[in-house]
C-alpha positions, 0 to 999 in steps of 0.5 A: 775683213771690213764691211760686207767681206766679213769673217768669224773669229774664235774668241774663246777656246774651250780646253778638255774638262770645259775650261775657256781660256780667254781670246788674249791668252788662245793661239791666233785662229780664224775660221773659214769663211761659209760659203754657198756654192753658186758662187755668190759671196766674196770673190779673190781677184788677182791683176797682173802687170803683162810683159813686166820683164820686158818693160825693164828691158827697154825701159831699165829698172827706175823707169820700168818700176815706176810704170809698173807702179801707176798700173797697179795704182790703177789696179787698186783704184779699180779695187776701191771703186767697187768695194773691195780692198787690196790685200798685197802687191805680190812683185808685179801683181796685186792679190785683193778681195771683192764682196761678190764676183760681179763687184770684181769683174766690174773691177777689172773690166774699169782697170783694162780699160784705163790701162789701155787708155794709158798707151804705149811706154817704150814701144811696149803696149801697156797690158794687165791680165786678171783672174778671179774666183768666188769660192771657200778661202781664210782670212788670217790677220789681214792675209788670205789663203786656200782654195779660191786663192789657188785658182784665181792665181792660176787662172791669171798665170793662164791670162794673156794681155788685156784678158779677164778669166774667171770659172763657170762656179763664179757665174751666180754671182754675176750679173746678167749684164756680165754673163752675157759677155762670157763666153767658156774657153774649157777645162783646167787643171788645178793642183790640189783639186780633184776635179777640173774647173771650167774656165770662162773669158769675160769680154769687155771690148766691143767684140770677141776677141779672136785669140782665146787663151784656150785652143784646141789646135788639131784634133788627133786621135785619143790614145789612151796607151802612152803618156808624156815623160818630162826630166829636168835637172833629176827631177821627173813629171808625167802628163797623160789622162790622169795629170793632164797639165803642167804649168811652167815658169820662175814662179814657185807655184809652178808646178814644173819651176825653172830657174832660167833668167830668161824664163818668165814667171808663168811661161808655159803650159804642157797640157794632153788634149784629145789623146795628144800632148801640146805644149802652149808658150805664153812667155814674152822671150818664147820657147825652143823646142826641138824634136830628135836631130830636127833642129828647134823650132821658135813657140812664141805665144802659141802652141805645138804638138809634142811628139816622139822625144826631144827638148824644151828651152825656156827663153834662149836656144838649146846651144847657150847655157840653161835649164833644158826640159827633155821630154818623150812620149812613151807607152803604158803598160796595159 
């Protein structure tokens, strides 16, 4: 990495018998950066074009990409302005590393609010959702990878339109300004992980905005003794007190990755929260859920209840042709 976003790299390599083998000869290695855990050195942001499918939709494919294309210029320059570089664009998205978390959301605060300034394009508000994460990754011949790249991807996969997410891990490395703009919105899931990471929302408009992307809805009653079965096309997940989420869309980091044109690449989320299993839609085409012989029910960016056994529809209704994902809730074994 350039300037403060530094890494070291092995230059020699010392084979059995304290023979060094020069760095043109060695294999191409890289070491991980050191990193303290208060989250104060270099932070991974991801931005991520908002309602993208949509926008090709109204606009058509020549258009779409060239709106898309000022969006993510702008991400870059908000990038730039705060020290930090653009690593690549990923489709609609760009993955770039800031020299601290406070560089990053200070980054992403400047690109909201040139997007938002940037209006409407086809009756289609123009959005961008950011996450970001300072924490352990590698840098490999100008590529990143690991753990902080992990959960700045999936926190941005959680994100709605005009939101910065970020972990309670990063708040040391923000400033006090920035902190007193954060307010927590609660654990998440990360595949890989052992533990849950505490998820935080960074406010850069006047006021709070009134809907979070982590809600509660109504509280039942903890039940330890039965989990959630889900089935797609042979395949089979479970989400109860052990695996508590599981995200779903087009994107192959999905953890359940559905191949239906109308899905969208991060369209939703089964999660158990006190003792309940709820499925929270944040697709732009929406999701079918039906229950039994009740007939199905429209989750569009909001969330429902799962109960009893039925399906679930990623962007069209159960009678037209797709990838269902049929779910039943059942006990466990004591």
């Amino acid at each position: 990495m350039q300037g403060e976003i530094g890494m070291l790299a092995v230059t020699t390599r010392i084979e059995p018998g304290g023979h060094s083998i020069p760095a043109a000869q060695a294999p191409d290695i890289t070491r991980p950066i050191t990193l303290a855990h208060d989250g104060k050195g270099p932070a991974i942001l991801f931005a991520d074009v908002s309602r993208s499918m949509l926008l090709h939709e109204r606009l058509g494919d020549t258009e779409a990409r060239e709106v898309i294309d000022v969006l993510l210029n702008a991400a870059e320059k908000a990038v730039k302005a705060h020290r930090g570089r653009v690593v690549k664009a990923i489709g609609d998205e760009i993955l770039a590393v800031l020299p601290t978390a406070d560089a990053a959301a200070q980054a992403g605060r400047d690109l909201l609010i040139e997007v938002e300034s940037l209006g409407e394009r086809g009756g289609i508000k123009l959005g961008m959702h950011i996450g970001l994460h300072a924490g352990a990754f590698i840098e490999r011949k100008g590529d990143v990878f690991g753990d902080a790249v992990n959960v700045a991807s999936r926190l941005t996969a959680h994100a709605q339109s005009g939101q910065i997410l970020t972990t309670s891990a990063s708040v040391g490395g923000l400033s006090p300004l920035v902190r007193g703009t954060m307010r927590k919105l609660g654990p998440l899931d990360i595949r890989g992980r052992r533990e849950q990471i505490q998820v935080e929302e960074i406010l850069w408009r006047g006021s709070l905005d009134e809907e979070a992307t982590f809600t509660e809805g109504t509280a039942v009653a903890a039940h330890c003794g039965t989990r959630l079965v889900l089935r797609l096309e042979g395949r089979e997940w479970t989400v109860g007190p052990h695996a508590k989420s599981l995200a779903i869309g087009r994107t192959p980091c999905a953890d359940i990755e559905v191949a239906t044109t109308e899905a969208s690449r991060n369209h939703g989320l089964v999660e158990y929260r006190n003792g309940g299993f709820f499925y929270t839609d944040m697709s732009l085409n929406g999701s079918f859920v039906s229950f039994g012989q009740t007939g199905e029910t429209l989750v569009q960016r909001s969330q429902v209840l799962l109960s009893g056994q039925g399906v679930i529809c990623f962007g069209h209704s159960a009678k037209d042709p797709g990838e269902p994902l049929a779910f039943h809730v059942e006990p466990v074994e004591q």
